[in-house]
C-alpha positions in Angstrom: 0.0 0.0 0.0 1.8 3.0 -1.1 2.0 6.2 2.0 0.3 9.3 1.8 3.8 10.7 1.1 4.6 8.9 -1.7 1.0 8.8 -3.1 1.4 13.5 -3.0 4.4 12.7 -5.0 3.0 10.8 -7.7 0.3 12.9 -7.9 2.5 16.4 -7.9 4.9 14.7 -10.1 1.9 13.7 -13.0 0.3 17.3 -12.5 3.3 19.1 -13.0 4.5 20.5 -16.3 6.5 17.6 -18.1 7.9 19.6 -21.1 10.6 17.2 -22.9 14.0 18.0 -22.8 15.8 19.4 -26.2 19.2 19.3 -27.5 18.8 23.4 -27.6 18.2 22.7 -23.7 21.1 20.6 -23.7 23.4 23.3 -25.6 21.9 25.9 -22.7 22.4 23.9 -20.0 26.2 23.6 -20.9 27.5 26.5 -22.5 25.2 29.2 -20.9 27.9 32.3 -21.4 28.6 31.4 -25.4 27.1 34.9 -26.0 28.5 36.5 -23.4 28.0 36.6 -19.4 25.5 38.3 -17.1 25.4 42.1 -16.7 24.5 43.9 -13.8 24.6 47.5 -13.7 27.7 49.1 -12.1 29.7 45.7 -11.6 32.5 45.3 -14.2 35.5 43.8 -14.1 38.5 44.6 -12.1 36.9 46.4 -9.7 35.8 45.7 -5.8 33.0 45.3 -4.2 33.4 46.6 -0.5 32.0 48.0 3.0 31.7 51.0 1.0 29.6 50.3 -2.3 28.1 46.6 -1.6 24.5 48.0 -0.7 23.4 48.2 -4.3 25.0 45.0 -5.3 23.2 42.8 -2.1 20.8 40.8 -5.0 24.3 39.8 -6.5 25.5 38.2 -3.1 24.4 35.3 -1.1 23.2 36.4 2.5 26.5 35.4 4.4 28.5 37.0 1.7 26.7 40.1 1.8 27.2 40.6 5.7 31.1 39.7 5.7 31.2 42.5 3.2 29.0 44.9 5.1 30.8 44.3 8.1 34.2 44.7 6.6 35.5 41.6 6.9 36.3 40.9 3.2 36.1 42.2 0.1 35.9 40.9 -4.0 37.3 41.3 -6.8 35.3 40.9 -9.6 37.2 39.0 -12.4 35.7 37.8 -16.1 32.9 35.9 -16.3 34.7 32.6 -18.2 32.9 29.4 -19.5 34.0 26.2 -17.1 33.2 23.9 -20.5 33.2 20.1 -19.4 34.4 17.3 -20.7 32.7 16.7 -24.4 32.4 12.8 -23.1 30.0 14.3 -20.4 28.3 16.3 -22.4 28.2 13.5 -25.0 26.3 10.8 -22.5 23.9 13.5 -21.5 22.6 14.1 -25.0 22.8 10.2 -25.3 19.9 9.9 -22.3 18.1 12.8 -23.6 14.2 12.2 -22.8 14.9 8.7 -20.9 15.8 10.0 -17.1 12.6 10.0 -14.9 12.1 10.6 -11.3 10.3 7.6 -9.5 8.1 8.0 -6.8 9.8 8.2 -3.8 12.6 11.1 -3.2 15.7 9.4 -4.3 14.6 7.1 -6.9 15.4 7.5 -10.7 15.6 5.8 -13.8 17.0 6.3 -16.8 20.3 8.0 -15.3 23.3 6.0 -16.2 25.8 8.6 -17.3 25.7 12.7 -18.1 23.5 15.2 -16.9 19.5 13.7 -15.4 17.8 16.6 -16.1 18.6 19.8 -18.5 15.6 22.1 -18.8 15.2 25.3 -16.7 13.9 24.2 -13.5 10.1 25.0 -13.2 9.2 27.0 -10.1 5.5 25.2 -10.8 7.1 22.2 -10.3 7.1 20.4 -6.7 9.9 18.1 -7.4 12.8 21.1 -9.5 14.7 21.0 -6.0 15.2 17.4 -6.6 16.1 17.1 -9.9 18.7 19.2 -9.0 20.2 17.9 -6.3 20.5 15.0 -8.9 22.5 17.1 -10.9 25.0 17.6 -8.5 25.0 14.1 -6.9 25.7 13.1 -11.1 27.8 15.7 -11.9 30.9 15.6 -13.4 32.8 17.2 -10.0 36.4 15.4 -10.2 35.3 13.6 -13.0 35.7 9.8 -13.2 38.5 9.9 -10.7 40.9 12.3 -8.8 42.7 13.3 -5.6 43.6 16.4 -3.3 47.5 15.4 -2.4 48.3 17.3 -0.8 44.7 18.8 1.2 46.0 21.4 4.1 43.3 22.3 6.4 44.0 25.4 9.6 42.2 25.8 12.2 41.8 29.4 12.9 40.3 32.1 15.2 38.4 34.5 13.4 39.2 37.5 15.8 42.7 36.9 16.2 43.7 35.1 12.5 45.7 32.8 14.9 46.7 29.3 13.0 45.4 27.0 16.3 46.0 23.3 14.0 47.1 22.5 10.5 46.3 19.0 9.2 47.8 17.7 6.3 45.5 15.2 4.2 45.7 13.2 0.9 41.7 12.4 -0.5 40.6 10.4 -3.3 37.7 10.2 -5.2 36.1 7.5 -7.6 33.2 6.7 -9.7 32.4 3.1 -9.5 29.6 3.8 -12.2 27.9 7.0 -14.6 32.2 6.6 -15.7 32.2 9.0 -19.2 35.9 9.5 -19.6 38.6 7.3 -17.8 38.5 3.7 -18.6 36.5 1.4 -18.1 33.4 3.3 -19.2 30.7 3.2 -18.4 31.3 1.3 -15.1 34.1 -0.6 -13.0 33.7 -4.2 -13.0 33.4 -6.2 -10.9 31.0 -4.0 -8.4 29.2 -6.4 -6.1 27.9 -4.1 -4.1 26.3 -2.0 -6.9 28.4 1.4 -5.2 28.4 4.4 -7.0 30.8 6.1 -5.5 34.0 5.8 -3.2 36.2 8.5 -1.0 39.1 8.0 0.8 40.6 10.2 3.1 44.0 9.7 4.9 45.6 11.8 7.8 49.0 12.2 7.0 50.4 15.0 9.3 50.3 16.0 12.1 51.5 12.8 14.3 48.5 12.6 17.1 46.2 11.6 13.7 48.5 10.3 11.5 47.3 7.5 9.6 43.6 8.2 10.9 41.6 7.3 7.9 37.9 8.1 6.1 36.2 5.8 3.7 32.7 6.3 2.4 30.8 4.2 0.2 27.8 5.4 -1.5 25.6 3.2 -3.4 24.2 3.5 -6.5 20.6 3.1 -5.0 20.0 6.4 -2.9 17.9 4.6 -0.4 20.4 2.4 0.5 22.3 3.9 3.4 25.9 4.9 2.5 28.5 2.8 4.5 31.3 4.5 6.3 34.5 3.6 8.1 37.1 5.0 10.2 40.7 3.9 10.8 42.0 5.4 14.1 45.9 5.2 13.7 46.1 5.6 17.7 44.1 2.2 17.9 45.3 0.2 15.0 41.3 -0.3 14.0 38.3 0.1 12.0 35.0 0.8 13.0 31.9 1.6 11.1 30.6 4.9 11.9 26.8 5.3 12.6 24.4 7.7 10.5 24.5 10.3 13.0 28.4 10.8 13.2 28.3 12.1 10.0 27.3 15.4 11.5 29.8 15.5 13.8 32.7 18.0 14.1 35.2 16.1 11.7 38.5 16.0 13.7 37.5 18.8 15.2 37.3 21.5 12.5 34.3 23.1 11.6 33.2 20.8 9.4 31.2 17.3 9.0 31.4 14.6 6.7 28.1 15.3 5.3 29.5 19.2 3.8 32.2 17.8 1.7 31.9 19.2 -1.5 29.5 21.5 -0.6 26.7 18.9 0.2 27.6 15.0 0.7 24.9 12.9 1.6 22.0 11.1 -0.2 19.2 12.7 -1.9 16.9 10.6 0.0 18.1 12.4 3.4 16.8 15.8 2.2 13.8 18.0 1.3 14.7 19.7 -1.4 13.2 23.1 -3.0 14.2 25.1 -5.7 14.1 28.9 -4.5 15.0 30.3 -7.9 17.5 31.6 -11.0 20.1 34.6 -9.6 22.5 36.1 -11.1 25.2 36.4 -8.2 28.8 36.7 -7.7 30.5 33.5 -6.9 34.2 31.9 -6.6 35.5 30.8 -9.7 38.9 32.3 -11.3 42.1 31.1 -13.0 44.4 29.2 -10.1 47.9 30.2 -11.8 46.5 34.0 -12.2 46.2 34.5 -8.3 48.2 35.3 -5.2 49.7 32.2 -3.9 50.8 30.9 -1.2 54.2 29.6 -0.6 55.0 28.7 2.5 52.1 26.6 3.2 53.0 24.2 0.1 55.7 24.4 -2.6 57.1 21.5 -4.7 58.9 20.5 -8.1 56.8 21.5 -10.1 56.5 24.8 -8.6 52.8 24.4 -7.5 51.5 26.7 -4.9 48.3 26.7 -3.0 45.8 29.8 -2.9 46.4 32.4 -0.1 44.0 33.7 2.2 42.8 37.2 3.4 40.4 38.6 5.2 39.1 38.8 8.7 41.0 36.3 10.5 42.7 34.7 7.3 39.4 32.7 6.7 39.1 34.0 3.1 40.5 32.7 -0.2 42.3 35.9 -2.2 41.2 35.2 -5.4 38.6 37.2 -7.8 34.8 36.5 -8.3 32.6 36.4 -11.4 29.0 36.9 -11.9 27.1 33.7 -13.2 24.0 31.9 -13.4 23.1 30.4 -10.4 20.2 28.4 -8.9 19.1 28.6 -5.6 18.7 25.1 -4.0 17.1 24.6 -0.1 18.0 21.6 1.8 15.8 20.3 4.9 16.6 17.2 6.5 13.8 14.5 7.0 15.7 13.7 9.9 14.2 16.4 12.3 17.5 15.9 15.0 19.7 16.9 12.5 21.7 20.1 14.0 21.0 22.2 10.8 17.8 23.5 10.2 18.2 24.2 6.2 20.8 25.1 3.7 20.9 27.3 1.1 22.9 25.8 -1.4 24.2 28.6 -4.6 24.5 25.9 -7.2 26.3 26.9 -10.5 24.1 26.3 -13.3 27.2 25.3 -15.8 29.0 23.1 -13.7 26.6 22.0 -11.1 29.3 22.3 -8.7 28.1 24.4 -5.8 30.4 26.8 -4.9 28.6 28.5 -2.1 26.7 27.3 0.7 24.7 29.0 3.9 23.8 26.6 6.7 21.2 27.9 9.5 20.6 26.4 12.6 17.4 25.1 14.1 16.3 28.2 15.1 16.6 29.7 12.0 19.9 31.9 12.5 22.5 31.9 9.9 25.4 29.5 11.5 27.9 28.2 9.0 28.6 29.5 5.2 30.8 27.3 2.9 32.7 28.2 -0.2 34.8 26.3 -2.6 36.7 28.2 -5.1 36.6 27.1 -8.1 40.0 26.8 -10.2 39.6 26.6 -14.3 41.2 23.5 -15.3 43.3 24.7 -18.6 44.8 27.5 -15.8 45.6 24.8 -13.2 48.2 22.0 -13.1 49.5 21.3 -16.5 48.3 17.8 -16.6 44.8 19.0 -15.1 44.5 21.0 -18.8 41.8 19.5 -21.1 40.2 17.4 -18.2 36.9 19.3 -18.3 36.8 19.2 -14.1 36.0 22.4 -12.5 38.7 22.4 -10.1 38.1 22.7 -6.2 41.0 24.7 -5.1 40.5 26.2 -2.4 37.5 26.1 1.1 36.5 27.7 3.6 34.2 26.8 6.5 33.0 29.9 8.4 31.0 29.4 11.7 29.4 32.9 12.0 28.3 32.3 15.6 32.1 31.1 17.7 33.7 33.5 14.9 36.1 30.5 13.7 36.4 29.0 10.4 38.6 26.0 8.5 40.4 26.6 5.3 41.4 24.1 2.7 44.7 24.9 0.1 44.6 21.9 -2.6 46.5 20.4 -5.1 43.9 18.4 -6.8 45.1 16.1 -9.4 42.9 14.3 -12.2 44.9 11.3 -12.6 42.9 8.3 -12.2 46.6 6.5 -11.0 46.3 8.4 -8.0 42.9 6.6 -7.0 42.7 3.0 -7.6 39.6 1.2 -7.1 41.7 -1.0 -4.3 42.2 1.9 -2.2 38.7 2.2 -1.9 38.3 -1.2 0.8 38.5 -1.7 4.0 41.4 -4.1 3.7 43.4 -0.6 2.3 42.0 0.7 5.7 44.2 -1.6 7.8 47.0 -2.0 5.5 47.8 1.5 5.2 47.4 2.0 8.9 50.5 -0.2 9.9 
């Protein structure tokens, strides 16, 4: 007997507009700047947006961004509006599947989704389930690609009033696509996959020496309503343990962020409400990684790669410049009602479905915690990044508004699927690489 819940679906989901999908959708969805990027009256490039000016740019800001500016605690630089073009593979699968993606009843089903892009119409505000198709999106999007890794990842602790360094942790993390694979061989799945995952991460400690060797691994099936299993190695105890659903949310070695905001949202669709807010045309972090100040000191090597600097209040900003571009505004709820955030408002970019920007509130409603993830173009990155389609994450930073502290991340991500074997993703690496 199908719930009350799932019946209001249906029913929303058959009275809703079902418009199919175009290739002219497709070619809009992908290349949304081919004649030219957005234009907002008095923002142009080179210039910056301050305590002084940012009143009559607040609709081009998210929330959080908008107060840190008011309040003098950062400022932008607006660079070019570029196009972040990805890979032609991707592209290629999503024009493939064109029409044949549907939503199922329940909130984390689908069919039809194998490879590229689900869905690449305008979302519908008349629609009841846009949010979702969304979040599908991103949970299929081509962020890393097939296969990647951040070594090395540097994460500082740091007090917002003071800009004291309190910790730096030194991590190497891995990422791989068991299935929806476009690019790296075997395409368009890994086989054997008994467990029918769709996705692996692997994150090892590898300085400083009280965590060393502490490690992460997440497995995410490919059916959403199976429950993602997760493991941690503790280096100090010489074992693994399975972490529950509810650690997820936890403080992750205590910095000021949990497992479930990796890459700007890290969970299953299935654990969210999701609602789409609306199209804004707002200022967001995406720039040219070789182009910008660097940082030395933190990480130098070789092949004379540095990692982004920071400014700001407290050091918790990334120095880098800002463009305007199409974004869609996507709210996250949790069904589970003792989850400790009340809703996010996630600033998803609508060409790389990457998302960028993030602002967390707390149960009560208060802003609490505001994410961003810069965004480094790949042909201005690493050489052998060049051509790889991936919109580089280059750079984070975790603000919690309310104990004025914050996290930052300097990476060296690398799109080199010989960095991330599929045997690194298993517990047996686990213990292994703990000895």
């Amino acid at each position: 007997m199908m719930n009350k819940a799932a019946l209001s679906l249906v029913i929303a989901a058959l009275s809703a507009p079902t418009l199919a999908a175009t290739m002219q959708d497709v070619e809009n969805s992908f290349y949304p700047y081919k004649n030219g990027g957005p234009q907002v009256a008095g923002i142009s490039t080179g210039m910056v947006i301050n305590k002084d000016n940012v009143a009559q740019f607040k609709a081009n800001l998210d929330p959080a961004m908008f107060r840190f500016i008011s309040e003098g605690k950062y400022a932008i630089k607006v660079g070019d509006t570029t196009s972040f073009d990805l890979h032609s593979s991707y592209v290629d699968a999503t024009k493939a599947r064109l029409g044949k993606v549907k939503l199922g009843a329940k909130v984390g089903q689908i069919e039809g989704a194998d490879a590229g892009r689900p869905f690449v119409g305008e979302p519908d505000m008349s629609d009841p389930r846009a949010g979702e198709k969304l979040a599908w999106n991103f949970k299929y999007g081509y962020n890393w690609g097939d296969s990647a890794a951040i070594m090395p990842f540097y994460w500082k602790f740091r007090n917002m009033d003071s800009g004291k360094v309190e910790r730096t942790l030194k991590f190497n993390f891995h990422f791989l696509n068991y299935t929806h694979r476009v690019n790296q061989a075997p395409t368009p799945a890994l086989t054997p996959n008994p467990s029918s995952l769709f996705r692996g991460t692997y994150v090892q400690v590898v300085e400083p020496f009280d965590v060393k060797n502490t490690q992460l691994l997440i497995h995410r099936y490919e059916d959403d309503l199976k429950r993602d299993n997760a493991y941690l190695y503790l280096g100090f105890q010489r074992r693994v343990r399975r972490l529950s659903t509810g650690q997820v949310t936890d403080a992750f070695l205590g910095s000021d962020i949990m497992i479930e905001d990796f890459e700007g949202y890290n969970g299953r669709i299935s654990d969210m409400n999701w609602a789409f807010k609306g199209t804004r045309n707002i200022l967001m972090p995406f720039y040219n990684h070789n182009d910008m100040a660097l940082d030395s000191e933190t990480h130098s090597d070789k092949e004379g790669y540095k990692v982004v600097a920071f400014t700001g209040q407290g050091g918790c900003f990334p120095e880098i410049t800002w463009q305007l571009r199409k974004v869609y505004e996507l709210e996250s709820s949790s069904v589970d009602k003792n989850h400790p955030i009340g809703k996010r408002s996630h600033f998803v970019d609508a060409q790389t479905f990457t998302i960028p920007r993030t602002v967390a509130y707390d149960r009560k409603g208060d802003m609490w915690k505001t994410f961003t993830i810069g965004q480094s173009h790949p042909d201005h990155h690493l050489a052998s990044n060049k051509g790889s389609g991936v919109s580089i994450d280059d750079a984070f930073s975790m603000i919690d508004l309310q104990a004025n502290h914050c996290t930052t991340g300097q990476f060296k991500g690398q799109v080199d699927p010989k960095l991330s074997p599929a045997k690194k993703f298993t517990v047996q690496n686990l213990r292994a690489s703990g000895r």
